[in-house]
N, C-alpha and C positions, 0 to 999 in steps of 0.2 A: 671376556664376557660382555663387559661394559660397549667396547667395541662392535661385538656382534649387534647388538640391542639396538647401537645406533643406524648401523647399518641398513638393519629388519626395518625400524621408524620413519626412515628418510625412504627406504622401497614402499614400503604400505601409504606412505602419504603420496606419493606420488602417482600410483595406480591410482587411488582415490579421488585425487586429482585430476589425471587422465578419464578416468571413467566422467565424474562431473562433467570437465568442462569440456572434451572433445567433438562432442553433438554439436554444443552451441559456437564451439570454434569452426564446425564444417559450414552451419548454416551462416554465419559471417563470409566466411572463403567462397561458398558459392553463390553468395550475394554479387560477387564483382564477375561470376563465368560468365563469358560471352556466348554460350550455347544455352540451352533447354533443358540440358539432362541433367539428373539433379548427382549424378554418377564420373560424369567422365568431366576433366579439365580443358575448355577449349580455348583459354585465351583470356587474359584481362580487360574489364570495359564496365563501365558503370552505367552502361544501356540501359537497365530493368532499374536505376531509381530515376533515370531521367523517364522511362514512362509513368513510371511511380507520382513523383510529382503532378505529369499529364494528367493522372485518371480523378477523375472529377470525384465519380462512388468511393474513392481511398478517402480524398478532401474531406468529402462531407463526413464518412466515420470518424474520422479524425477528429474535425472538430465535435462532435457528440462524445468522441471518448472524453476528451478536455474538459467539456463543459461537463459531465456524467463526475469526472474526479475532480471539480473543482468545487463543487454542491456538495459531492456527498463529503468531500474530506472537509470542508467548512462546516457544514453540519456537523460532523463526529466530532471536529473541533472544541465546538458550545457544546454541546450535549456531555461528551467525557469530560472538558475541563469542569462542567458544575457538578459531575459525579463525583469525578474525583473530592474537590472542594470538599462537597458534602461527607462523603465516608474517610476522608485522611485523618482525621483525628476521634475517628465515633468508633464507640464502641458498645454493644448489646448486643443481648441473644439475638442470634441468626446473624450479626454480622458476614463472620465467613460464608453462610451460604446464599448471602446477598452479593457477596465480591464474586465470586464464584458465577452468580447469574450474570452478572455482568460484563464475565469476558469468556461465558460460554460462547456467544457464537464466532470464534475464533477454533474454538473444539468440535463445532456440529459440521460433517461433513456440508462440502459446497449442494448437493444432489439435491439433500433432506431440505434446508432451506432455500433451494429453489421452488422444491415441489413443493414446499409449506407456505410459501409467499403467492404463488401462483392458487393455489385451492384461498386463501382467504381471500387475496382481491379478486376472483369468479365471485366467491360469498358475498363479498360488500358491493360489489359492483366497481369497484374503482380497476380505469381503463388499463391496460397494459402501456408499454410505451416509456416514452424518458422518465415522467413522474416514477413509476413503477420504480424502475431499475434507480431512482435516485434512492427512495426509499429504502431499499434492499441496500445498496452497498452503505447507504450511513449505517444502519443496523451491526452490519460485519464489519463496519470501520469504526465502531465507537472506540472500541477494546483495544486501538492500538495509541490511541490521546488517551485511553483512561488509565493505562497502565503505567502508561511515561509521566501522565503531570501528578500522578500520585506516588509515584515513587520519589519525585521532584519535591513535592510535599513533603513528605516522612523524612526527606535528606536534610529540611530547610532547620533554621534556628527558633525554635518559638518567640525567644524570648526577642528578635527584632520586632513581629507584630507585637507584643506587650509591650514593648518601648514606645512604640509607636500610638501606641491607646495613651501609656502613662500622659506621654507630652501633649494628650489634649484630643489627637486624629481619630473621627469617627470609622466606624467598620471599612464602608466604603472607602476614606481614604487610604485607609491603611491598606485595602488591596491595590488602589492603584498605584499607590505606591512605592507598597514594598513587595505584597505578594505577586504581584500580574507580572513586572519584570525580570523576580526571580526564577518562575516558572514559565516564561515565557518560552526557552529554548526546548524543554520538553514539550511545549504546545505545540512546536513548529516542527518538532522531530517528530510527532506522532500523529502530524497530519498529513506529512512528507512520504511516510511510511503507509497512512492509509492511502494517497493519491497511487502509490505506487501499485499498491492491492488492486485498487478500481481499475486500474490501466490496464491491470494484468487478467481480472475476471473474465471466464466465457461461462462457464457454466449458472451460475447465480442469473446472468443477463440473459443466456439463452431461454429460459424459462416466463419469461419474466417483460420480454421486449417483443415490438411491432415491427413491420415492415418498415416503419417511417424511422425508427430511431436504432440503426442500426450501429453499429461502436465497431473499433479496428480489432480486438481480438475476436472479435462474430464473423468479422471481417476473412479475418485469416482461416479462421475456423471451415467457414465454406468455400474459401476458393481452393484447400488442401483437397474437400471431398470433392469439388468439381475437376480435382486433377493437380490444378496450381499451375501456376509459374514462378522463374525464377521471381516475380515483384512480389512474393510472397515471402521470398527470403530477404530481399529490401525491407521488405518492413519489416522483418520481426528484428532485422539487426538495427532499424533504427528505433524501436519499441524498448529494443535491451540495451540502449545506449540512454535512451530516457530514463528508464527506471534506474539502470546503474547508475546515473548521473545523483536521481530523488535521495537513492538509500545512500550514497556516499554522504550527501547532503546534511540530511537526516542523523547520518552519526554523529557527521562535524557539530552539530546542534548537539547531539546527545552529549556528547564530549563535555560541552560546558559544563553538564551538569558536575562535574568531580572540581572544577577547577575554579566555577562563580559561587560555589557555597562556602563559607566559611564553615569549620566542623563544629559538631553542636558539642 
């Protein structure tokens, strides 16, 4: 019986498997086909990223996507690590439905807060464009610094910052010196994790962006509907080579956190 089970375990995870990642392994494979058709195998050649590189309009999204996750995940940054700070050790009524707000929009579909970001800056006046979509993604990116450096928090020892009061250190330094370090690898894991988000958004940005600031998944997004080429599959395998690279990253950060705390 034992034996069947295992059997059953090792088939069901490997469909599961298979289902996952076989898309994303075809769109890697026909990254290097030396023909057009996104169907038939004609041959190895890395043609479509040397034009890839060529194409200026890739470049410049490119750098707009960078700069777009480098703002908004710095952003999400400061704004989560002082949430967090703030709610790690508080507690009152409506606490929970305070944390709660705070990593809803991780829960609200991508659509809703598109079309919700798009109807209020028409209302304020403020322009579409890189501001815009900077805006938007720190919003959907706080929740992923605020959950890492607060969990970072709740793991830490109180009683080092009270040591650190006893021997004289006011607030401030007692952060920089004991809390900002301890917490630092959550900081860097849940900003690594938001950069990853922002690289990977279309929909939140389609809403929400101009002609002038256009980013690599808006990118891919219309040259699919205008047909594609293979350099569409060049870049999404070097897009999933970036993020896989982030969220690898990102663990290794997270990791610290079992191994830098001493247990309380």
């Amino acid at each position: 019986m034992r034996k069947k089970r295992k059997i059953f375990s090792t088939l069901y995870l490997t469909v599961v498997l298979i289902v996952l990642y076989l898309p994303i392994l075809m769109v890697v494979l026909y990254s290097f086909n030396r023909g057009r058709s996104p169907s038939s195998w004609q041959g190895f050649s890395t043609m479509w990223y040397e034009r890839l590189f060529q194409n200026a309009l890739m470049g410049s999204a490119l750098k707009n996507s960078l700069i777009l996750a480098a703002l908004s995940s710095g952003l999400a940054g400061i704004v989560g690590t002082m949430g967090a700070l703030a709610m790690a050790h508080s507690h009152f009524r409506g606490f929970g439905a305070l944390e709660t707000i705070a990593t809803l929009p991780m829960m609200i579909p991508e659509l809703v807060l598109g079309m919700a970001y798009l109807a209020l800056f028409t209302a304020v006046g403020i322009p579409l464009g890189m501001g815009a979509m900077v805006l938007t993604h720190t919003t959907f990116c706080i929740p992923y610094v605020f959950i890492n450096v607060k969990a970072r928090l709740m793991g830490m020892d109180p009683s080092l910052a009270e040591a650190a009061r006893d021997l004289g250190a006011n607030p401030l330094r007692v952060f920089l010196d004991i809390t900002l370090p301890l917490i630092m690898p959550a900081i860097v894991s849940g900003m690594m994790l938001a950069a990853a988000m922002s690289l990977d958004d279309v929909i939140i940005s389609f809403f929400v962006t101009n002609a002038e600031a256009n980013t690599l998944p808006l990118k891919v997004y219309t040259g699919l509907r205008s047909g594609g080429t293979p350099e569409i599959n060049a870049l999404s395998t070097l897009m999933l080579a970036g993020i896989f690279l982030i969220v690898a990253l990102s663990q290794l950060f997270a990791a610290r956190r079992h191994t830098d705390i001493p247990p309380v």
